[in-house]
C-alpha positions as CSV (number, residue, x, y, z in Angstrom):
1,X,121.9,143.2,90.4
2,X,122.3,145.9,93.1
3,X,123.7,144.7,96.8
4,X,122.3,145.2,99.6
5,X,125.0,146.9,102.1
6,X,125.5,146.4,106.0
7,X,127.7,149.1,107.1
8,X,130.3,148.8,109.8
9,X,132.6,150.9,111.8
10,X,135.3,151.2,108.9
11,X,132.7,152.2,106.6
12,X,131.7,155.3,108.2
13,X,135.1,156.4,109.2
14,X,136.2,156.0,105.8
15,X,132.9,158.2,104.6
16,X,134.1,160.9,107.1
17,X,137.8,161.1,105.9
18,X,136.8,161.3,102.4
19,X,134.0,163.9,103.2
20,X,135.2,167.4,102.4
21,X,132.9,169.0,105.1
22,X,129.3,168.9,106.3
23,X,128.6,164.8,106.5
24,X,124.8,164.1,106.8
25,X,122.9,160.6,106.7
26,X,121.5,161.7,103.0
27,X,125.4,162.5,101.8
28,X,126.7,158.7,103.3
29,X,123.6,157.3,101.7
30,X,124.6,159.0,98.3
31,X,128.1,158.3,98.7
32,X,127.6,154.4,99.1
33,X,124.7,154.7,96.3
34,X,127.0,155.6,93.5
35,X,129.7,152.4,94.5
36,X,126.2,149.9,93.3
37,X,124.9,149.4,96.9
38,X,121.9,150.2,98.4
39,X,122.3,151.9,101.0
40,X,119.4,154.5,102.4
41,X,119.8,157.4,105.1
42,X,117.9,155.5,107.3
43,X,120.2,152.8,107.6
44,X,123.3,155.3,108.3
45,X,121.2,156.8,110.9
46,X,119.7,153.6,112.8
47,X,123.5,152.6,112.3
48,X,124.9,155.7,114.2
49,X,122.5,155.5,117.0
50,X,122.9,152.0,117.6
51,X,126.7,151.9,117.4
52,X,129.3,152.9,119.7
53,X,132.2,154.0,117.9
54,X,135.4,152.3,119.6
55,X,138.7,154.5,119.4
56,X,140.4,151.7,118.9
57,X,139.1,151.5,115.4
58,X,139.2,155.0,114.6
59,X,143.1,154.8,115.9
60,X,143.9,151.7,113.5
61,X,142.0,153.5,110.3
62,X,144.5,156.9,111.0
63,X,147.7,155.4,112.3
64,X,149.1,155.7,109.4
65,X,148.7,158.8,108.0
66,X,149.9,160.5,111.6
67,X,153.4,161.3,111.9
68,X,153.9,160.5,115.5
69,X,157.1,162.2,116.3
70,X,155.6,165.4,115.3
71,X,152.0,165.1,114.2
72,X,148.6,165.5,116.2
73,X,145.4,163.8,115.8
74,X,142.9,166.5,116.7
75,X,139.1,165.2,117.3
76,X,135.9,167.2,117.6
77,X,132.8,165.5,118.7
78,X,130.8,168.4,119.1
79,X,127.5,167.9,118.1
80,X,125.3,170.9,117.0
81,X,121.9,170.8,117.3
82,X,119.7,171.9,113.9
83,X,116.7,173.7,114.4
84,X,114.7,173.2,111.7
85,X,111.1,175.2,112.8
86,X,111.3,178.7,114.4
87,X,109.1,179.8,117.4
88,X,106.8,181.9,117.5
């Protein structure tokens, strides 16, 4: 029987860390689709714009991995917007 999946903060910020580059909704969806859950690209989306991210657990997720003597944490929440029709 396949499971239905809720996904929280943790889950996404895993997903990004394991992400070699260009996350999408459809690549999450796919992602947590081959673990046995169901999980569609709709639900990551509704999920990102109706939660608020807290630093807090994106600082308890990395903590250990950063050396904090000499390591940095760089983030980049640039969002790019995708045109997907031309003008004419």
């Amino acid at each position: 029987m396949v499971k239905k999946k809720q996904i929280f903060d943790e889950d996404y910020i895993n997903f990004l860390t394991a992400i070699a580059n260009n996350p999408s909704c459809v690549k999450a969806a796919d992602c947590y689709s081959d673990s046995g859950m169901v999980v569609s690209h709709d639900l990551v989306n509704r999920f990102l714009t109706r939660q608020l991210l807290h630093q807090d657990t994106l600082w308890n997720e990395v903590k250990p991995f950063i050396e904090k003597r000499n390591g940095w944490l760089i983030l980049d929440d640039t969002v790019i917007d995708k045109f997907t029709h031309s003008f004419r």
